[in-house]
Backbone as CSV, one residue per row, in Angstrom:
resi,resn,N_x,N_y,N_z,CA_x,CA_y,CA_z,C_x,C_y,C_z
1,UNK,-15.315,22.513,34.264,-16.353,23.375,34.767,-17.694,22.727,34.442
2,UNK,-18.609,22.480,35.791,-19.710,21.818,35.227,-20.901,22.909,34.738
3,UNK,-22.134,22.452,34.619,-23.209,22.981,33.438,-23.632,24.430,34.661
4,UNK,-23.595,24.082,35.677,-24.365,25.275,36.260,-23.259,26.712,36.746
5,UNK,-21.611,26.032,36.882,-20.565,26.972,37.073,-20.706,27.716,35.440
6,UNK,-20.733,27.277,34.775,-20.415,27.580,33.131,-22.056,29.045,32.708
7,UNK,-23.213,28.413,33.753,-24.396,29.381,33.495,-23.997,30.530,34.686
8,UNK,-23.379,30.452,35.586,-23.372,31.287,36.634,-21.953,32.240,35.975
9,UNK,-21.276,31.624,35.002,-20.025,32.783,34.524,-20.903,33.502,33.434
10,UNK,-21.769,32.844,32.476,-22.177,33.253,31.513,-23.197,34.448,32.256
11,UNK,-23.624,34.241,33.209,-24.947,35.347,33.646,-24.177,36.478,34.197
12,UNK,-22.759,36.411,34.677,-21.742,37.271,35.130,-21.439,38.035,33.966
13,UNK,-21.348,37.759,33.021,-20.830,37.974,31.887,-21.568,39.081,31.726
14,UNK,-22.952,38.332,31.080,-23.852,39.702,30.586,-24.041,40.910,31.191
15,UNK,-23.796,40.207,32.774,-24.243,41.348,34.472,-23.345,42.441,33.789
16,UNK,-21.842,42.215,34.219,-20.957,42.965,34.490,-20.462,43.838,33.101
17,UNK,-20.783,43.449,32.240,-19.861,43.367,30.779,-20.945,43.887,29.593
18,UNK,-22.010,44.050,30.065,-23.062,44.651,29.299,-22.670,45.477,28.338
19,UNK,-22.078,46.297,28.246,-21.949,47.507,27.410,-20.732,47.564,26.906
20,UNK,-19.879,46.348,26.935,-18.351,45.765,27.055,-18.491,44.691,25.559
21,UNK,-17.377,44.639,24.911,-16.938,43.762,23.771,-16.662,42.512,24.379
22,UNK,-16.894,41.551,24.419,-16.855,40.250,24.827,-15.609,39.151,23.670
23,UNK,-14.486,38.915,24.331,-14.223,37.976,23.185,-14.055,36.727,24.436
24,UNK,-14.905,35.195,23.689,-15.159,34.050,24.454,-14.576,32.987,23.379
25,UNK,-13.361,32.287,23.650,-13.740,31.037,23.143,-14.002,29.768,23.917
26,UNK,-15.073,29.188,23.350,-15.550,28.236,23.956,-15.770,26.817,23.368
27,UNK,-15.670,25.505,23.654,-16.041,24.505,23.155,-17.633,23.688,23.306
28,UNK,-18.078,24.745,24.123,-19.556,24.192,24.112,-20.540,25.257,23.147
29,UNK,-20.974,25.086,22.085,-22.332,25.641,21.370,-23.274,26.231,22.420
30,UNK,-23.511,25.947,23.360,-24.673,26.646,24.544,-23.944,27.638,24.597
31,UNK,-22.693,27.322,24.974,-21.949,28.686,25.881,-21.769,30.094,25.155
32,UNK,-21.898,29.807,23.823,-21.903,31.509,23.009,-22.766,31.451,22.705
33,UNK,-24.310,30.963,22.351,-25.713,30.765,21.834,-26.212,32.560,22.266
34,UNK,-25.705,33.094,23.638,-26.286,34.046,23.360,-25.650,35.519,23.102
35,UNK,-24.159,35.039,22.645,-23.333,36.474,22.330,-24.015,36.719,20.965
36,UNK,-23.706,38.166,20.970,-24.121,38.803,19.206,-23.540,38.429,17.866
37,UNK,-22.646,37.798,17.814,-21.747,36.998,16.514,-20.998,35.594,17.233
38,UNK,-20.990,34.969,16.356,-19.735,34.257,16.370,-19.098,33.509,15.149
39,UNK,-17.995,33.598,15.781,-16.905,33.513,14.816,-16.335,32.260,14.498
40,UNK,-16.879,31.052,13.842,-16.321,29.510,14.092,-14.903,29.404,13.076
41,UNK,-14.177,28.531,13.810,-12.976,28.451,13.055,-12.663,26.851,12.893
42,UNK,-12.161,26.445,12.068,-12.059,25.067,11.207,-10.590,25.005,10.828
43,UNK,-9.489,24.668,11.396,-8.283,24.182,11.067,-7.412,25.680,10.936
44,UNK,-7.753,26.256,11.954,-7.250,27.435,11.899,-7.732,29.185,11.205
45,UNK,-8.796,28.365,10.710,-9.253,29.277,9.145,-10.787,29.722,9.647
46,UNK,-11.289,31.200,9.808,-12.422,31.814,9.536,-12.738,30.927,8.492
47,UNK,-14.166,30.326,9.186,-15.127,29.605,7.933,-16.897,30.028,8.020
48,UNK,-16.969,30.826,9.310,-18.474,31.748,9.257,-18.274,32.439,10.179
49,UNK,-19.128,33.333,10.198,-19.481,34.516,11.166,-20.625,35.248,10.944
50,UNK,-21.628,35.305,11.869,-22.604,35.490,12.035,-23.181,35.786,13.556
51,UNK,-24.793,36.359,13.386,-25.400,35.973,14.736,-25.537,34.331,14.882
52,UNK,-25.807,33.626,16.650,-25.966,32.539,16.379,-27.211,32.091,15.477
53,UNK,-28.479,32.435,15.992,-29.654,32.105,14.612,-29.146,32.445,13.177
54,UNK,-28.522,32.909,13.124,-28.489,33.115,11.434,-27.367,32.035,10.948
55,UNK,-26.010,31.535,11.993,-25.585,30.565,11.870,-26.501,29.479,11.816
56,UNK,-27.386,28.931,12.898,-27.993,28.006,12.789,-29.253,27.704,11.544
57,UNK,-29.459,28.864,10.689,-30.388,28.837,9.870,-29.291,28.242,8.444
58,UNK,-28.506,28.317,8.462,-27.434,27.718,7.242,-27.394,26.076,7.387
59,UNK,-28.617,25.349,7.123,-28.309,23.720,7.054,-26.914,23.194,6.099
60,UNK,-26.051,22.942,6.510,-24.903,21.998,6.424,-23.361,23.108,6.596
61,UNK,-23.492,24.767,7.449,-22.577,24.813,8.070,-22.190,23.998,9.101
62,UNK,-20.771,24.519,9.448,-20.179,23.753,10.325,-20.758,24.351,11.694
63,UNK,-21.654,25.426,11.825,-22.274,26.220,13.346,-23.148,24.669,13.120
64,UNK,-24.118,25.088,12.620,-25.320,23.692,12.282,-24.913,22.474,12.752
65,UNK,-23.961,22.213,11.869,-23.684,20.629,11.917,-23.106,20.862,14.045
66,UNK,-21.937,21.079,14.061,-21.671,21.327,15.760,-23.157,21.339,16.900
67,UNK,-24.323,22.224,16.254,-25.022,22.695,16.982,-26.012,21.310,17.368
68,UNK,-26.120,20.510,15.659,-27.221,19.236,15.533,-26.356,18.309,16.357
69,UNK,-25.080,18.474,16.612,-24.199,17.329,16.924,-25.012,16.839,18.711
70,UNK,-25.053,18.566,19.063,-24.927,18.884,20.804,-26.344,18.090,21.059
71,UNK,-27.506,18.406,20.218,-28.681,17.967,20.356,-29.458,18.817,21.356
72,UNK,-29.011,20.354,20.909,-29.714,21.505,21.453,-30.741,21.915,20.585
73,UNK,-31.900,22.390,21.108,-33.353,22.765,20.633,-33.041,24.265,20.191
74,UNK,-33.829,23.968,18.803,-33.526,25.658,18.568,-34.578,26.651,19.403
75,UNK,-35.526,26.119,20.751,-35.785,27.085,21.176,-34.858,28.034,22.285
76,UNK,-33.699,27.447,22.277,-32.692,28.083,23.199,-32.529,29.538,22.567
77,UNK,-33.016,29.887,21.393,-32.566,31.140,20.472,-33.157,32.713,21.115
78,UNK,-34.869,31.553,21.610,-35.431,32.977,22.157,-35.261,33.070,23.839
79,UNK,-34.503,32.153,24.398,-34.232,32.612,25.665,-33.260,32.663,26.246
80,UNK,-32.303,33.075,25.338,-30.610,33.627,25.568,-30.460,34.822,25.104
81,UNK,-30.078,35.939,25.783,-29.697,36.811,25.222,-28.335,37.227,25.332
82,UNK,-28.056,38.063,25.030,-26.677,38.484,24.563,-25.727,39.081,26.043
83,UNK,-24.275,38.297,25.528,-23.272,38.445,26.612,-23.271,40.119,26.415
């Protein structure tokens, strides 16, 4: 799925599903940047959970480290909002 199919499900998402529990897993960091928690998992194992900013404010989690990997700007924080 390329970058603009992946923004056109994500904007579906929020459309339709607004008031709806969302469970997404995803391998791209953009693609949950604007759900209300997430839940990263590491070898099977809950290792954080959080909003994404509050993940990304933890320098040397594994949200962080993934997020520095992508070479996404933390101004994506204030113009995503929630699935």
């Amino acid at each position: 799925m390329g970058y603009e199919t992946d923004e056109m499900v994500q904007r579906m998402l929020r459309e339709e599903f607004r008031e709806r529990t969302v469970v997404a897993i995803a391998h791209r960091i953009s693609t949950v940047l604007g759900y209300d928690r997430i839940a990263v998992m590491e070898g099977g194992r809950l290792v954080e959970f959080d909003a994404p900013k509050a993940l990304w404010e933890r320098k040397g989690g594994v949200f962080r480290m993934l997020y520095d990997k992508d070479g996404i700007d933390e101004g994506v924080f204030g113009l995503r909002r929630g699935v």
